[in-house]
VOPAGU-2260 file (C-alpha; in pm, 1 decimal, decimal comma):
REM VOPAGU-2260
SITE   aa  ch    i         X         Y         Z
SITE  UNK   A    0    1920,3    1320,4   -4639,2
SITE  UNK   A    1    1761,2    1000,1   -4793,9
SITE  UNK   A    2    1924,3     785,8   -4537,7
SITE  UNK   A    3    1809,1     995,4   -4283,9
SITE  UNK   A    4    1426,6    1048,5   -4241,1
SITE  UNK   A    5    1396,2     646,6   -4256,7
SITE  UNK   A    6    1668,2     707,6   -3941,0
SITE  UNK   A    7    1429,8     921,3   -3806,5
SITE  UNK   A    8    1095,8     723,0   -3845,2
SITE  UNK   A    9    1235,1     407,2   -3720,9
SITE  UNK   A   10    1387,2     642,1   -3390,0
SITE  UNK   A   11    1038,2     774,2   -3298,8
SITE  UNK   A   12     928,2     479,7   -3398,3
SITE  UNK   A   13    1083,8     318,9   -3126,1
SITE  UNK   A   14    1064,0     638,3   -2899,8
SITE  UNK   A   15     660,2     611,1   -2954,2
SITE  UNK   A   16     657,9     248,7   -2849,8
SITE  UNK   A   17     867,1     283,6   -2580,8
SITE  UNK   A   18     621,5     550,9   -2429,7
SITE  UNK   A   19     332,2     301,5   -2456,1
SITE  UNK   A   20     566,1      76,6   -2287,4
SITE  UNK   A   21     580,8     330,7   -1975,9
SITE  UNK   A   22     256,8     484,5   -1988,2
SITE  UNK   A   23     143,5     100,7   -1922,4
SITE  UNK   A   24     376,0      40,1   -1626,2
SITE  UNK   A   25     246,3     376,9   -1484,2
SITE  UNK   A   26     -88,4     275,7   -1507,6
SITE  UNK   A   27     -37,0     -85,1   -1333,6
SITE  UNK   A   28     208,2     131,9   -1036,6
SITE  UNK   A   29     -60,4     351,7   -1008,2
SITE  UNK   A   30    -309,3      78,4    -955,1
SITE  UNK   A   31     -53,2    -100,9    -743,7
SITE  UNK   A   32     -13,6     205,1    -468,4
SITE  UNK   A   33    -385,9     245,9    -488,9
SITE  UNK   A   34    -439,8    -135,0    -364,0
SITE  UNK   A   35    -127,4     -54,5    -105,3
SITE  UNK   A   36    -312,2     272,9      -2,1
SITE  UNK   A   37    -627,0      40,8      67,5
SITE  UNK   A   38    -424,3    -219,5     250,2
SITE  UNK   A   39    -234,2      47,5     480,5
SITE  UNK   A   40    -558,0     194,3     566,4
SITE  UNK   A   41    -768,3    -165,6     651,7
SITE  UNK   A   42    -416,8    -259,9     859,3
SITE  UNK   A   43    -448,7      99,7    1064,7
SITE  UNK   A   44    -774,7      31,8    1123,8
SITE  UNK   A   45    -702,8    -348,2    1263,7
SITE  UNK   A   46    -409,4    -194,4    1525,1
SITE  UNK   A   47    -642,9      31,5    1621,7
SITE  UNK   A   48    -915,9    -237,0    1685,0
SITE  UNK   A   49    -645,3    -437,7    1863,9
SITE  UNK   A   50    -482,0    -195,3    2066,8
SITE  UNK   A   51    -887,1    -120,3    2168,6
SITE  UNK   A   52    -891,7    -458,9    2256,3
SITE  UNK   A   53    -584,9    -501,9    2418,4
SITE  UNK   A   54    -706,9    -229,3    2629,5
SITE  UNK   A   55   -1007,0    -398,1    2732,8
SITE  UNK   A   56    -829,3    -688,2    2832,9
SITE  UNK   A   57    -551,4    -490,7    3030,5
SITE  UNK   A   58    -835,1    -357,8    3199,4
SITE  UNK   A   59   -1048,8    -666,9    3268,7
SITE  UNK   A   60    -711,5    -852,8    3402,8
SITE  UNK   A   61    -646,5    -560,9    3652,0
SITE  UNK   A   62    -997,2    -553,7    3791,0
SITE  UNK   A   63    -958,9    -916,8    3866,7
SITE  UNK   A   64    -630,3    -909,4    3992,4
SITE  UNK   A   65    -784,4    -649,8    4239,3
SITE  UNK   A   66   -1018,9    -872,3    4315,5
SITE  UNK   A   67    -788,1   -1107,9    4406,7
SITE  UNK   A   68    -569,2    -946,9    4645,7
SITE  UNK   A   69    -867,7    -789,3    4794,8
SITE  UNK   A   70    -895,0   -1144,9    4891,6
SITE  UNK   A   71    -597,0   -1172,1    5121,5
């Protein structure tokens, strides 16, 4: 019984430090996803400002492709 409390307290001990150990990487994948979540979000935005763009340009090149076979 002497031999094992000391057993015991070094085990959670170890256990408790091992927690902190996690609880710490949860925290930093936590703030990890949140910068991810941020970054998805500004990308979505930029396709969406490009494809709106790409648009514009698809149109502007068919008007003056019109144009020029209205020419001939």
């Amino acid at each position: 019984m002497n031999e094992i409390l000391p057993q015991l307290e070094q085990l959670i001990e170890k256990l408790l430090e091992k927690n902190q150990q996690l609880n710490s990487e949860v925290s930093s994948l936590k703030e990890q996803v949140g910068k991810l979540i941020d970054e998805n979000e500004t990308l979505q935005l930029e396709i969406l400002e490009s494809e709106e763009k790409q648009k514009e340009t698809s149109t502007a090149l068919a008007g003056l492709l019109s144009k020029l076979q209205s020419i001939d």
